[in-house]
N, C-alpha and C positions, 0 to 999 in steps of 0.2 A: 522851277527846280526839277533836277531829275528826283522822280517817285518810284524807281524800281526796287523798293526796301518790300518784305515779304507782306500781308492784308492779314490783317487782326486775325483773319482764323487759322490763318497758319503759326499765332502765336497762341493761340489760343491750344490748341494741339501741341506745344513745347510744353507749354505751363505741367497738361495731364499725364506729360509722359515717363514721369516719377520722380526721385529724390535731386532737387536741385545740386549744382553744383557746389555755389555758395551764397549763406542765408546768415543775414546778418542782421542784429536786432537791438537795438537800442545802444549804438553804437557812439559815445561822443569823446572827442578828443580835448585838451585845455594845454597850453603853452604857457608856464610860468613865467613872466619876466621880474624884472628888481620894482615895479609899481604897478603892473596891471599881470591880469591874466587874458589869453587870448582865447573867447571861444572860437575855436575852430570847426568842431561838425559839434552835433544838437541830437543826440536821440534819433540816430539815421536807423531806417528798419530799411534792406534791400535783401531782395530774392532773386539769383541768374540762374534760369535752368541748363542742361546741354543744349547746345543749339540754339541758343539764344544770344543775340548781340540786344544789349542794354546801353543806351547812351545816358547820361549823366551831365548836362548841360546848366549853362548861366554862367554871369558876367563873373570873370577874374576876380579874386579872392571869397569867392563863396564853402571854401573848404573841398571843392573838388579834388584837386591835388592831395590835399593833407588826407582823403580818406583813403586813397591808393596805397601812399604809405603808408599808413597806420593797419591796412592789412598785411603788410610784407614786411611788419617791425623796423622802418626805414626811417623813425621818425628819432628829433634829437633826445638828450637826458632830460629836457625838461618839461617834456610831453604827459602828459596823463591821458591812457586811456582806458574806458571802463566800456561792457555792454558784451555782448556775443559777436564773434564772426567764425563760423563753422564750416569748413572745405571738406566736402562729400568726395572721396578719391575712390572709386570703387575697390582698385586695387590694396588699397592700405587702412580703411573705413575712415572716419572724421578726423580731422584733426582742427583744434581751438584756437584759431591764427590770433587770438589775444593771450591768452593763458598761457599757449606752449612760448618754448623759450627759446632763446637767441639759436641753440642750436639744430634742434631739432625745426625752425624755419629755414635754417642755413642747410642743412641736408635732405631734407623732405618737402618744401615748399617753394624757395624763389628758386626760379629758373624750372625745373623738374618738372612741377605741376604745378606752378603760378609762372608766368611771364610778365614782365612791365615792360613795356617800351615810356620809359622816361619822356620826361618835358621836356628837359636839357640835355640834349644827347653829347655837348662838349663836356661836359662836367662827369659824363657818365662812361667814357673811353681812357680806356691805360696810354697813356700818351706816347709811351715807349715799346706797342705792339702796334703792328700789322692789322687792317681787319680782318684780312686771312688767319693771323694766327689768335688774335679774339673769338674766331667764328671756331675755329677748330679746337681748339683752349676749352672754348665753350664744350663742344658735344663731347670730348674727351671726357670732361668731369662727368658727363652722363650713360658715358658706359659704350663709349663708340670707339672703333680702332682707329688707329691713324689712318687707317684708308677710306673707312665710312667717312671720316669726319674733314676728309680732303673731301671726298665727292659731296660730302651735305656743305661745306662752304659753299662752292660753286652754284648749290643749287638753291639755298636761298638767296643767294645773295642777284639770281635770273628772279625770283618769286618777289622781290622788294624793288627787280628796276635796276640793280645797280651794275653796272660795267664790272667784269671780272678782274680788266689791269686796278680798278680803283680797289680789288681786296687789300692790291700789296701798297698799298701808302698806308700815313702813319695818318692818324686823325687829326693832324693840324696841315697836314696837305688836300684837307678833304674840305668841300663848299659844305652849308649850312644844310643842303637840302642833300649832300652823298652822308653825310654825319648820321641828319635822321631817317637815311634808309637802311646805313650798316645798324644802330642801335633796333631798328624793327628788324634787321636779319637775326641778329641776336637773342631776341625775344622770343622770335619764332622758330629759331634753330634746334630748341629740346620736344619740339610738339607740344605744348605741354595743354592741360584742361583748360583752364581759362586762361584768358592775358588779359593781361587792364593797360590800355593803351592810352597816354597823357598827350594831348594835344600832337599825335601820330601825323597828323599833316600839315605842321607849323614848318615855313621855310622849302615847301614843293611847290612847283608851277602847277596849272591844272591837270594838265594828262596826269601827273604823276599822284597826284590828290584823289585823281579817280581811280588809279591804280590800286593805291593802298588802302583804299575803301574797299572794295571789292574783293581784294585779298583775305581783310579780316571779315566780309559775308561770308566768302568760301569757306574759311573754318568752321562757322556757325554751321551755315550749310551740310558740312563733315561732318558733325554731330561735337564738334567744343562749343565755347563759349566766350562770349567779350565783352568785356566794359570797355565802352567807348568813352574817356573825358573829352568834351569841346565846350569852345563858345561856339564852335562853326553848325549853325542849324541845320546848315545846304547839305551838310556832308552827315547830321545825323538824320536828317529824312532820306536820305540815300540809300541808308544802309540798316539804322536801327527797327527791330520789334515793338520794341519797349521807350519811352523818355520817363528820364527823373528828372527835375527840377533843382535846382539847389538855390535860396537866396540864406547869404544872412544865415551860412551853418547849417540850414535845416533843407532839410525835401519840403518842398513845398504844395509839388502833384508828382504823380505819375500814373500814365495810364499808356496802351497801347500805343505806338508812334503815328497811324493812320488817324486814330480819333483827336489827335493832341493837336496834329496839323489841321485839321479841320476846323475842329471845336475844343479852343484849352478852356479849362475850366477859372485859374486862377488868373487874377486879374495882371501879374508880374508876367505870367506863359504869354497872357494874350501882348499883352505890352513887347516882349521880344520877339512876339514874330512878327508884328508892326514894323520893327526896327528894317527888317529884310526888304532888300532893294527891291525884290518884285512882288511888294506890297507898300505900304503904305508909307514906306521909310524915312519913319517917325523914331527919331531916336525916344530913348525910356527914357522921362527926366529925372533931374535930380543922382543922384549917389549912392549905393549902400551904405549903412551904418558899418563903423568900425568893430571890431569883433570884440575889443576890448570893451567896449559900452555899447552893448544891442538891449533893446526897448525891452520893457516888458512884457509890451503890446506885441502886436503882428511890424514886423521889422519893416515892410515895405508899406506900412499905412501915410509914412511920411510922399511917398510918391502916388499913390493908389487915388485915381481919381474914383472910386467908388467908397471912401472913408467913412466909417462912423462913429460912433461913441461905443461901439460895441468892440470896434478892432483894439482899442486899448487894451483886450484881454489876451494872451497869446493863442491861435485857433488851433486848435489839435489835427492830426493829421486824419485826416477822416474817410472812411471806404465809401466807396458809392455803385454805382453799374459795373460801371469800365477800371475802376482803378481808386486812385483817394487824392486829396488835395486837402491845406488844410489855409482857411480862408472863411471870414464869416459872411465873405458877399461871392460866392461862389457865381461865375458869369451865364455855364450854360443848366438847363434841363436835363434832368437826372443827377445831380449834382447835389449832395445834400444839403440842406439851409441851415 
């Protein structure tokens, strides 16, 4: 796999170099329905500084999605969410992306100084505009003239790959993989501090996978910031500082991206990177538990061939050298027991 993502001490020098971006802490979401509730994320603690890209990986329906929105108030009426999440904006100081309300995210938050580039970029296009006049629509509301915001189309829309004639079609003239590069021009078209980017390279060929990799380094690079969501490992060692883990709603580890690929701690981390074709490509067996009924124990102990009569208790997420995992048969040294 390509390793040109930055070496721990260049993240380590991110971490000290002051007030994170956004710090978020005991974060959990629930999904009402008419006979269950769905937990969706667990008591998530995350810290992204400037210049730091953070990826947040694991298998499809572990809450990666759902925590995205739940920062950017995008989730349905029947959502519950409690806990901190706090956006350091130098120019306008904190602001409480849970607490504050519909509109004050609606004017100060998405787009501005949060960007998403969505999972589903056909669901997320005005079907009856241009990506031209999306892209321009866009920087307008953010305080650009009609002639800035002619010349900023063009120019992200060269920074995402995508052909100029394709601004003027309508998004259902557009293939799956021009969709999700107008939604990443979109995203990226107000500059803004962070972007949390939701499976950003679902539906590109490769060049263009490496493309848009590379594109959200250079941000970081510039001094913003990125959550990366994937299942794609190749593309978070590529690019990420940082990995978080997600099973089963909760973080499970996170440490430096250099040490995680080396040596993961948790026995679920080391299990998916087995999975990776230029390794040992050992699918993880078994299933996750459903969100509506997760154990009480450690959720991955049904699969975990290191299991004991101990993981029945749920492991708390716990710091160590490099970072925390939370796991009572933790794999490598330095890792607490």
């Amino acid at each position: 796999m390509n390793t040109s993502r930055p070496t721990s001490a260049a993240t380590t020098d991110r971490h000290d170099s002051g007030t994170p971006v956004l710090t978020v802490d005991g974060l959990t979401v629930q999904f009402r329905l008419r006979d269950a509730t769905v937990q969706a994320v667990t008591d998530l603690t995350l810290t992204v500084h400037p210049g730091e890209l953070v990826a947040i990986v694991g298998e499809s329906g572990c809450g990666k999605s759902v925590l995205a929105h739940a920062l950017l108030g995008l989730l349905p009426r029947n959502a519950t969410v409690t806990g901190r999440a706090v956006l350091h904006v130098p120019d306008s100081g904190p602001v409480d992306l849970i607490g504050c309300g519909e509109r004050q995210l609606a004017t100060r938050v998405r787009g501005r100084r949060v960007g998403l580039v969505p999972q589903s970029p056909a669901t997320a296009l005005n079907p009856v505009r241009t990506g031209r006049r999306l892209v321009e629509e866009t920087l307008r509301a953010h305080g650009h003239t009609r002639a800035e915001a002619g010349a900023g189309a063009e120019r992200v829309a060269a920074d995402v790959g995508l052909d100029p004639v394709d601004l003027d079609r309508y998004p259902h003239e557009l293939s799956g993989g021009m969709a999700q590069r107008l939604v990443t021009a979109l995203a990226l078209a107000p500059d803004p501090a962070l972007l949390i980017a939701d499976e950003p390279t679902s539906g590109l060929d490769r060049p263009l996978v490496d493309h848009t990799l590379d594109l959200l380094r250079g941000r970081c690079d510039s001094g913003n910031a990125v959550v990366l969501i994937t299942h794609d490992l190749a593309a978070a060692e590529r690019v990420a500082d940082r990995i978080a883990v997600m099973y089963a709603s909760r973080i499970v580890e996170h440490q430096p991206a250099d040490r995680f690929f080396s040596a993961p701690v948790h026995p679920y981390s080391a299990a998916l990177l087995d999975a990776l074709p230029d390794r040992a490509f050992r699918p993880v067996p078994g299933h996750p538990p459903m969100l509506t009924a997760l154990p009480t124990g450690c959720a991955f102990a049904p699969r975990c061939p290191y299991v004991t009569d101990t993981c029945q208790r749920q492991p708390p997420l716990t710091s160590y050298d490099t970072g925390a995992v939370a796991c009572h048969q933790p794999l490598n040294s330095g890792a607490p027991s």
